[in-house]
BADORO-598183 format. One record per residue (C-alpha): x, y, z; residue in one letter. Coordinates in pm, whole numbers, plus 50000, padded with zeros to 5 digits. Example, Ala and Ser with C-alpha at 12.3 -4.5 7.8 and 13.67 -1.06 7.14 Angstrom:
! BADORO-598183
    east   north      up   residuo
   51230   49550   50780         A
   51367   49894   50714         S
***
This chain:
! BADORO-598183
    east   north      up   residuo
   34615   67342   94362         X
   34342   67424   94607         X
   33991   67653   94493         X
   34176   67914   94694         X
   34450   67917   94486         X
   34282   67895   94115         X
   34095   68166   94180         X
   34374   68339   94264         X
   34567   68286   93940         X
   34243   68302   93755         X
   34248   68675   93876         X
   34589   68706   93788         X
   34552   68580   93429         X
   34261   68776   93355         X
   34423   69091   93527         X
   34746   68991   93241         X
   34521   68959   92977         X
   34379   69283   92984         X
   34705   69424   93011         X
   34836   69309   92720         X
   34531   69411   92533         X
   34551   69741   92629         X
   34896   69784   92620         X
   35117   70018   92866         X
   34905   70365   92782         X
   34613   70160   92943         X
   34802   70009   93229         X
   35072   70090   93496         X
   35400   69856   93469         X
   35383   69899   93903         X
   35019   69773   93916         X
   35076   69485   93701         X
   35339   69423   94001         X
   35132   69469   94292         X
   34822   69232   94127         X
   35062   69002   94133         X
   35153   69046   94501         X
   34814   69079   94598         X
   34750   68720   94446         X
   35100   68581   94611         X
   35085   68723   94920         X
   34867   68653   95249         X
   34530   68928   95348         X
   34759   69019   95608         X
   35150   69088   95443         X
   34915   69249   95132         X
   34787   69484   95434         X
   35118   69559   95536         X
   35270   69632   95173         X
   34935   69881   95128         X
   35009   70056   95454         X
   35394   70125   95359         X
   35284   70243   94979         X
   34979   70480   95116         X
   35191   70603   95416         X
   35458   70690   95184         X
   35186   70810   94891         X
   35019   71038   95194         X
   35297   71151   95330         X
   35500   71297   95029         X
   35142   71501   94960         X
   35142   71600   95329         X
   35521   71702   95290         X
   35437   71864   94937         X
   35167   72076   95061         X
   35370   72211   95411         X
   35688   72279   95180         X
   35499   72493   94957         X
   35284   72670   95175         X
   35581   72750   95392         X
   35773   72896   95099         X
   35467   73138   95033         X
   35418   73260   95377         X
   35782   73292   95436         X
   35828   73517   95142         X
   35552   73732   95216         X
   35683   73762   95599         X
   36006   73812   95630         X
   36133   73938   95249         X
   35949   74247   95243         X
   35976   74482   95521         X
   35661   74632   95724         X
   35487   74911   95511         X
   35484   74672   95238         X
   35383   74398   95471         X
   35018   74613   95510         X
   34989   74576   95103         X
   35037   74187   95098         X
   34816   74155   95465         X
   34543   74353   95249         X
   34557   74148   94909         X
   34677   73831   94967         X
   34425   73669   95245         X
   34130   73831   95043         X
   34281   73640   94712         X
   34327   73321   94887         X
   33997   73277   94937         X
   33856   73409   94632         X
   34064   73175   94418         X
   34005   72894   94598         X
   33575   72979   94536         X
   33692   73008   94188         X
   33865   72686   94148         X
   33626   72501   94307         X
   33294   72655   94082         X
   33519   72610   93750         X
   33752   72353   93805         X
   33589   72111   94081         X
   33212   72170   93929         X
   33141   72332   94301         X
   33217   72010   94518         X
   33426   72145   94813         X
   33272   71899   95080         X
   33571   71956   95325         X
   33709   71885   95660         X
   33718   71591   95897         X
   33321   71552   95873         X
   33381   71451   95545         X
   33614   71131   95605         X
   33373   71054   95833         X
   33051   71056   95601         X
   33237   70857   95335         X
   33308   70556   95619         X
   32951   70605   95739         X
   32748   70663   95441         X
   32991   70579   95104         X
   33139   70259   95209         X
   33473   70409   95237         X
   33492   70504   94893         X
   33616   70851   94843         X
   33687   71053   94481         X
   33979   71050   94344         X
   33955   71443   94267         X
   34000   71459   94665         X
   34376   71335   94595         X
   34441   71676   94457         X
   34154   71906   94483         X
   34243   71959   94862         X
   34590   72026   94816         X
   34541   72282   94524         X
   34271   72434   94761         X
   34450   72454   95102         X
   34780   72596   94957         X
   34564   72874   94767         X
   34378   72952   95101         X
   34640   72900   95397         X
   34939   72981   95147         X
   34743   73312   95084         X
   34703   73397   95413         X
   34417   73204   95506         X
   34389   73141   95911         X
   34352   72845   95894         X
   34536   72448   95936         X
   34651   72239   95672         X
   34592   71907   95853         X
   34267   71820   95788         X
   34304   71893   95389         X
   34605   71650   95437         X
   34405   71409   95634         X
   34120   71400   95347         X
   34398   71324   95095         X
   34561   71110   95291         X
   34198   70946   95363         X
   34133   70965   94945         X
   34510   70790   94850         X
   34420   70504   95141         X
   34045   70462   94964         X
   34154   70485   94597         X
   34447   70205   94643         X
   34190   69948   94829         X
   33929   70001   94553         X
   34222   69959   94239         X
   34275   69631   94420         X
   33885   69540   94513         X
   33965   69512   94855         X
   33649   69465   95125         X
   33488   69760   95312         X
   33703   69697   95616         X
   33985   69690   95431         X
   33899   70004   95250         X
   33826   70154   95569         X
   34168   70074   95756         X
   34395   70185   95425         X
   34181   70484   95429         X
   34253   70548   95817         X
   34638   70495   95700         X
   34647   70763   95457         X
   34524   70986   95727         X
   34731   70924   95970         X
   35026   70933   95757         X
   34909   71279   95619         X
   34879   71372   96029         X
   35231   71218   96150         X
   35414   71366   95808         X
   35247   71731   95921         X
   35345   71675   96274         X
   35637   71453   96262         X
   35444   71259   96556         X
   35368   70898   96439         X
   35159   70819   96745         X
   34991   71112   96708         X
   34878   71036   96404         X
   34752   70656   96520         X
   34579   70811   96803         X
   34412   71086   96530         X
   34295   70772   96357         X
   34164   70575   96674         X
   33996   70894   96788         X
   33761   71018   96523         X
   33803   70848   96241         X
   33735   70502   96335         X
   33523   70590   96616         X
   33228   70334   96616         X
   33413   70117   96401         X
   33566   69800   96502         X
   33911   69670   96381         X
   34158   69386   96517         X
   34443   69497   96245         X
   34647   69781   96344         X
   34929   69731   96206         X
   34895   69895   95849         X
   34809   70223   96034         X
   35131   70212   96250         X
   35348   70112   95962         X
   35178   70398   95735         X
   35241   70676   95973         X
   35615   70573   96048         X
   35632   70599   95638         X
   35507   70938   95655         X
   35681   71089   95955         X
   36014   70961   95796         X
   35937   71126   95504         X
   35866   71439   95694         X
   36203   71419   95882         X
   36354   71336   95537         X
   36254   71617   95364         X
   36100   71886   95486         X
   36343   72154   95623         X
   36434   72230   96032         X
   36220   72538   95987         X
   35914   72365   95858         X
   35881   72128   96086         X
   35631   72141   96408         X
   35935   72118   96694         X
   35985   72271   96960         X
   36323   72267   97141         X
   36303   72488   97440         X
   36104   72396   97760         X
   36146   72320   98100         X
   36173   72025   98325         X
   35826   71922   98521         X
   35836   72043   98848         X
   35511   71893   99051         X
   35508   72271   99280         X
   35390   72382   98926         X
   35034   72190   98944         X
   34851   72419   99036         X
   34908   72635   98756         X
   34841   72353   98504         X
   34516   72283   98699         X
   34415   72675   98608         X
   34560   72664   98295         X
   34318   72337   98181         X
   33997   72548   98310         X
   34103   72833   98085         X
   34169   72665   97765         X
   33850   72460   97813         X
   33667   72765   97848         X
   33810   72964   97559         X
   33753   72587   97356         X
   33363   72628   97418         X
   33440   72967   97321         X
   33606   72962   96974         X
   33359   72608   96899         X
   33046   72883   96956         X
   33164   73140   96729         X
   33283   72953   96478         X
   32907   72812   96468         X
   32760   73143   96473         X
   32995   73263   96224         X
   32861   72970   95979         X
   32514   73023   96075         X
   32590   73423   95959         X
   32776   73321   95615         X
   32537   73052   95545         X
   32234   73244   95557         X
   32373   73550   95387         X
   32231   73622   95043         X
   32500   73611   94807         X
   32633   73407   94546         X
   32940   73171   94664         X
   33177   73431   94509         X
   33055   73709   94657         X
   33025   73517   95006         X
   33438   73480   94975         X
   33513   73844   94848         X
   33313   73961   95175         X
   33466   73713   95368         X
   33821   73792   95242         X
   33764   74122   95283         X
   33704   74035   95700         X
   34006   73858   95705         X
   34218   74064   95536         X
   34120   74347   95776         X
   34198   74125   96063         X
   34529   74066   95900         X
   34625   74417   95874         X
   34506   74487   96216         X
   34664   74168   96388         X
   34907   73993   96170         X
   34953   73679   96358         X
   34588   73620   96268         X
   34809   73565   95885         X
   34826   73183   95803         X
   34859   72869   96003         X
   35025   73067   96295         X
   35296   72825   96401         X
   35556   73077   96353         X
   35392   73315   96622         X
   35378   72993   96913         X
   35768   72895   96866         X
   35823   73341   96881         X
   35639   73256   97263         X
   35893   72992   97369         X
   36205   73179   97224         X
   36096   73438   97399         X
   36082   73667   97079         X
   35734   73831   97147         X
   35823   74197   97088         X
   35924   74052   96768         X
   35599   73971   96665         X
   35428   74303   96813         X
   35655   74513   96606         X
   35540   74394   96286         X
   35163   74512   96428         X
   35056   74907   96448         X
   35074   74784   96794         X
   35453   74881   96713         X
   35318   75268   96788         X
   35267   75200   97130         X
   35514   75182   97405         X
   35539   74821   97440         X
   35493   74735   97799         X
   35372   74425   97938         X
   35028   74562   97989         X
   35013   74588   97625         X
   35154   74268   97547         X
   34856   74183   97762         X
   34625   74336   97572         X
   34746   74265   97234         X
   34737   73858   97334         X
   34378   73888   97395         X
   34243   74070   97134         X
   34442   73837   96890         X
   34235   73531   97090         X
   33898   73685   97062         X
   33963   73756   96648         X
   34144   73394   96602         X
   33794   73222   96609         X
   33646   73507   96340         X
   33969   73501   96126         X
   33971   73151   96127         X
   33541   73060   96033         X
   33566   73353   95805         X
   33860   73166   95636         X
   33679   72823   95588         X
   33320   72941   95567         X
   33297   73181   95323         X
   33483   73005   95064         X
   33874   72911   95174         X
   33986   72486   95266         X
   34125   72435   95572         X
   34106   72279   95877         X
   34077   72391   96299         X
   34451   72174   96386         X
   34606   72492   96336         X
   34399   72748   96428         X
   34345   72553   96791         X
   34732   72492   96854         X
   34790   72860   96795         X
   34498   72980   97030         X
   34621   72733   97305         X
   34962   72837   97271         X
   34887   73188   97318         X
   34679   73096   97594         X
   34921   72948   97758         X
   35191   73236   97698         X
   34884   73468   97837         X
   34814   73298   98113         X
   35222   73319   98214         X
   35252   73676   98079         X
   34949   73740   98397         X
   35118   73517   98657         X
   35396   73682   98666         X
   35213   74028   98668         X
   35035   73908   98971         X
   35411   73840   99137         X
   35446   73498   99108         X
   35797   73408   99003         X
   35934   73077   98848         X
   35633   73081   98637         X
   35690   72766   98366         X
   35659   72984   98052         X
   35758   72742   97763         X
   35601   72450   97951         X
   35280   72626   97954         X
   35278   72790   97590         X
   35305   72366   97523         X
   35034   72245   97736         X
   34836   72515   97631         X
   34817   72393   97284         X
   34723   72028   97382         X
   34437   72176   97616         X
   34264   72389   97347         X
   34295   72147   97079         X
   34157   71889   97323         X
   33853   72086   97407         X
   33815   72199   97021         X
   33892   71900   96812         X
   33758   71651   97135         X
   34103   71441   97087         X
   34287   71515   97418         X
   34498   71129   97347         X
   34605   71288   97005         X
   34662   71634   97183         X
   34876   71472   97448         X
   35100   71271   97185         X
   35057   71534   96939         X
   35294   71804   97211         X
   35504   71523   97367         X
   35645   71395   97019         X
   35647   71766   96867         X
   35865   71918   97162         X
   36039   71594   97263         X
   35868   71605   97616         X
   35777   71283   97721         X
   35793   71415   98072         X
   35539   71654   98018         X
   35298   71412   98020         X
   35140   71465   98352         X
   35074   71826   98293         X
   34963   71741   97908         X
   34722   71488   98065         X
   34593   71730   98342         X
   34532   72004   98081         X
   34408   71818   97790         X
   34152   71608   97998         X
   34021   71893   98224         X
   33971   72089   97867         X
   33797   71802   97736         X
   33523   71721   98003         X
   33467   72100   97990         X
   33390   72058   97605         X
   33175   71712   97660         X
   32988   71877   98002         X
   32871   72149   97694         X
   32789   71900   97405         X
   32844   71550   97425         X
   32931   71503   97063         X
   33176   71781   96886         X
   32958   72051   96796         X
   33138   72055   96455         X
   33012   71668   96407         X
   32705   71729   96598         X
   32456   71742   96318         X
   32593   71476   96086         X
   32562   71261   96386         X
   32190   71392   96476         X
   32143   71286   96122         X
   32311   70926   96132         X
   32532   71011   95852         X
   32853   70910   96068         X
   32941   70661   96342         X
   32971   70744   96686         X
   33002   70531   96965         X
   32713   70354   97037         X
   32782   70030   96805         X
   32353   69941   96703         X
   32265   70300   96633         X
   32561   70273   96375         X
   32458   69962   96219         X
   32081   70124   96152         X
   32176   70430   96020         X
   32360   70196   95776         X
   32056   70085   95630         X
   31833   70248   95426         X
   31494   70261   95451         X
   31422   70229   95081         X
   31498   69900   95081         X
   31285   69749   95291         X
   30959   69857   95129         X
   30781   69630   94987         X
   30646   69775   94609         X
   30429   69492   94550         X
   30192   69563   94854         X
   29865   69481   94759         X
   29628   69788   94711         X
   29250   69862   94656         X
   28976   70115   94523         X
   28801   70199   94825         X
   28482   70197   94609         X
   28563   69856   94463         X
   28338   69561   94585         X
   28404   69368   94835         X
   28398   69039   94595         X
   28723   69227   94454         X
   28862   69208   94805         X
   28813   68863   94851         X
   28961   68746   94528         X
   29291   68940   94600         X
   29318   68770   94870         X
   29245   68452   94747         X
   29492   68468   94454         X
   29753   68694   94675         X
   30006   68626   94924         X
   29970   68861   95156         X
   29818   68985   95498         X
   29798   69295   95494         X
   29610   69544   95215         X
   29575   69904   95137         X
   29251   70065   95078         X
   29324   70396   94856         X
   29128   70662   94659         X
   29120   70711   94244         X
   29425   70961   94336         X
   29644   70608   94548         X
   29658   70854   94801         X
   29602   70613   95139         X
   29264   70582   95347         X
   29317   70302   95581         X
   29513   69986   95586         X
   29245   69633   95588         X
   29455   69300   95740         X
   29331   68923   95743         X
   29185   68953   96055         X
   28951   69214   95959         X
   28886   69047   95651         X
   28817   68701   95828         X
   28436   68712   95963         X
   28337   68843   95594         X
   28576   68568   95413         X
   28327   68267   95522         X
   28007   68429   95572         X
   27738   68156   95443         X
   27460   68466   95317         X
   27541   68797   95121         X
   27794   69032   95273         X
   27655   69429   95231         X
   27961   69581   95447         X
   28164   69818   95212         X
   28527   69855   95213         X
   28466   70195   95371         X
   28314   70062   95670         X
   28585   69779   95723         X
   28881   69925   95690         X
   29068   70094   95981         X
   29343   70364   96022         X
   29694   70264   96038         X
   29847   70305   96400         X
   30126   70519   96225         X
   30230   70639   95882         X
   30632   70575   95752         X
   30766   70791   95510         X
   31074   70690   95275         X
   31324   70959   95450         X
   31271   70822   95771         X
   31581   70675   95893         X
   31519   70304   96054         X
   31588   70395   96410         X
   31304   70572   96389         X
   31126   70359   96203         X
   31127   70066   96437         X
   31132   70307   96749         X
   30748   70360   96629         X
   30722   69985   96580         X
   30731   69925   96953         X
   30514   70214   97034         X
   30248   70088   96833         X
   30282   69698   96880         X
   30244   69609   96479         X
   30501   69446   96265         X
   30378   69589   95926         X
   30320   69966   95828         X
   30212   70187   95518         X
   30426   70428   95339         X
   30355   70689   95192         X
   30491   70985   94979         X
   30462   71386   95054         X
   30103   71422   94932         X
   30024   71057   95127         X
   30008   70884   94796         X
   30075   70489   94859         X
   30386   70359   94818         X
   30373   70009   95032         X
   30422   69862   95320         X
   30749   69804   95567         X
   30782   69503   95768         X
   30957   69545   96139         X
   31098   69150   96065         X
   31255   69289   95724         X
   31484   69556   95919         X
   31552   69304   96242         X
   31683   69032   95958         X
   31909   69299   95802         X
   32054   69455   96076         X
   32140   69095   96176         X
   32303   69011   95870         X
   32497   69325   95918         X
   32591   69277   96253         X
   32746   68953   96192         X
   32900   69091   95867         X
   33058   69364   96084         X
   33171   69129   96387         X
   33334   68904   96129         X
***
């Protein structure tokens, strides 16, 4: 038996041991299994076995969460008829997001970090290691908000449980960071393809954003964990549930043009719906309230918007397939809209005011207090301005005007410019409406939305600061690798310091019984007044007669001043523009701390660069 191998069953023995010990309450029958399987089976056919058990883990929550939220909204839509409808539009989206404040303050201890930004600062910053709360606390939140009424998408709450199963299962069974990472990438995309019922959708989600900036070679565990959950979508959830679309038709080339047009609008009303939804967090944010209060108000907003526009109520999937049955008047009945002769200039009218309120309904929803996600509320907007755009073409006069085709492409072109995914976009409406052959105007659309969103801001807007910050990966490769370090660790605490009143004897014996070449010189209070280095200290050291120079007069300023929060881009950006390889740092009232050396960070982000080619 090979050193491999012993240390394998070493593991497995001691894993056996402590089962026994602590007997079944302690430890899971299923785990005792799968240590076992981990220590029999290669890195690679362990990777595989993960990918099936987290797809299938993140999928049944994904499947879970859509099957209960459906149930709520369907109730409140279609079992109680109109005037009642106004009561429920009035309560229900302003108690969605009020219970979910409350259950994060009292149950979650206030911890609501949310969204897709959050995946990404656990990869970046956390080594992949998310809570376990986030297993649960995002489904219990999303189904309160979105199940409420909330206008907002499931997917990313599913996507950071998905993300939290993946994590938790590579840390039961100690598995590496990259490991960690691509098992936390699979619950994702299984939460994404079980939502959807798009497997490739779900890979391309994952290649995308998540593991942008991060380099992998195994794939394999992400494609087998979103076939697991898309299966279990098909599976179980019910024809109604599921994200399909039946009715479209065939590509016609003639039609171009109107794609072309149709990818410069959605772009536009991306930038659009990005901007307000920043200005809407800048208002909530800087309101002063109490988080509770911040939701009633924000409830409140919604609510009204509700009552005023109900397809602003909930995800808003329901409202896109009533555009490609052709069941719009449907949907403007159940509006005081309904009071007004419905004629197309109305329809008109009604479309557009529901597109300028999506973007409020939907920040209000997630800012002031509710969990959700922009999946939704960007599919919905692009569908309905696609079914716009049509509704106006044929106004105009044009006839044979691609209705259905455009209500789909519409969708992929806002959620391109919004989410800045147009691959995920394009597979996202091909698999969803079975129409692989509408993937020349789903590329057309999706990509002309896109470089309308990047000619804006590079980076999405919604990612833009964490990025600014370094606390997530983008894609240039070195900046990622030094905003992995951390600056605290390269200081050196045992820098050599001195009085600037002591004698210069003192000097000379700190250097002789010290190790180093470069010295501090600070006041009774450590707070820094120049820096002193061998060289200066040199024509003193082996004077033959009495040396009367005072510390005062020999020491000189630093070239620059570090501080510990400064991340080490920065840090060795001001190395080259001052030519030294050693700085002081020092704290927010300049007190001493030590000194950085330049060679320090270059031999770390070394070591980490061949970690992360490995």
């Amino acid at each position: 038996m090979n050193i491999h191998n012993k240390k394998k069953f070493l593991s497995f023995l001691k894993f056996k041991r402590d089962f026994q010990k602590y007997g079944l309450e302690k430890a899971r029958s299923y785990e005792l299994i799968l240590h076992w399987l981990n220590n029999r089976l290669s890195r690679n056919q362990f990777l595989v076995l993960s990918g099936i058990i987290v797809g299938c883990s993140a999928g049944l929550a994904g499947v879970i969460l859509k099957t209960l939220v459906h149930n709520i909204h369907h109730f409140i839509t279609t079992k109680v008829h109109f005037e009642y409808q106004i009561l429920f539009y009035i309560i229900f989206p302003f108690l969605g997001i009020v219970l979910t404040t409350s259950i994060v303050l009292t149950i979650f201890k206030g911890q609501d970090r949310k969204g897709i930004g959050a995946i990404l600062y656990e990869i970046a910053q956390n080594s992949s290691i998310v809570s376990s709360v986030k297993m649960y606390s995002q489904i219990v939140q999303s189904a309160v908000t979105v199940g409420l009424g909330g206008s907002a998408g499931l997917e990313s709450p599913i996507a950071v449980t998905g993300a939290a199963i993946g994590s938790n299962f590579a840390q039961t069974y100690r598995l590496s960071y990259k490991e960690r990472t691509l098992l936390l990438a699979a619950g994702a995309t299984a939460g994404i393809a079980s939502a959807f019922n798009a497997p490739i959708a779900g890979i391309m989600f994952a290649f995308e954003i998540l593991l942008t900036g991060v380099v992998f070679t195994d794939f394999i565990p992400l494609v087998v964990a979103a076939v697991c959950g898309s299966l279990l979508s098909r599976i179980l959830l019910q024809e109604d549930v599921l994200f399909r679309f039946y009715t479209r038709e065939a590509f016609n080339y003639k039609n171009v043009p109107y794609y072309l047009i149709l990818g410069i609008v959605t772009g536009l009303y991306a930038r659009y719906f990005v901007v307000i939804s920043q200005k809407a967090e800048h208002f909530i944010k800087g309101l002063k309230m109490s988080r509770l209060r911040k939701a009633m108000f924000g409830g409140a907003v919604l609510s009204l918007l509700c009552v005023l526009f109900p397809p602003l109520f909930g995800e808003g999937y329901d409202t896109v397939k009533a555009f490609t049955n052709g069941n719009t008047h449907n949907i403007i009945q159940n509006s005081f809209f309904r009071y007004f002769e419905i004629k197309d200039f109305t329809i008109i009218i009604f479309l557009i005011l529901v597109l300028l309120l999506k973007a409020f309904a939907t920040s209000f929803t997630i800012f002031s207090g509710g969990n959700g996600g922009n999946f939704a509320p960007s599919l919905f907007a692009g569908g309905t301005v696609g079914y716009l755009f049509a509704v106006v073409c044929q106004q105009i006069g044009f006839t044979d005007v691609p209705v259905t085709n455009l209500v789909l492409v519409g969708m992929a072109g806002a959620m391109s410019g919004v989410m800045y995914a147009p691959l995920t976009a394009i597979f996202l409406i091909a698999e969803s409406s079975f129409g692989y052959d509408l993937f020349i105007p789903l590329m057309i659309v999706s990509i002309i939305s896109y470089l309308i969103a990047k000619w804006f801001s590079p980076i999405s807007p919604e990612l833009k600061s964490l990025a600014d910050q370094g606390k997530i990966f983008t894609n240039k490769h070195d900046k990622n690798i030094l905003f992995s370090l951390k600056t605290e660790e390269f200081i050196d605490r045992y820098s050599q310091a001195i009085d600037e009143n002591a004698p210069i004897t003192e000097l000379f014996e700190l250097v002789k019984n010290g190790n180093k070449n470069i010295f501090a010189v600070v006041n009774e209070e450590k707070v820094l007044r120049g820096i002193l280095t061998l060289d200066d200290i040199r024509p003193y050291l082996f004077a033959n007669n009495e040396v009367s120079v005072t510390l005062i007069q020999m020491m000189k300023a630093p070239p620059a001043i570090i501080h510990p929060e400064d991340q080490p881009l920065d840090i060795l950006q001001t190395f080259d523009d001052t030519g030294v390889w050693n700085l002081p740092v020092v704290d927010a009232n300049n007190r001493f701390i030590g000194f950085i050396s330049k060679s320090t960070i270059l031999m770390s982000y070394r070591q980490l660069l061949k970690e992360y080619s490995e």
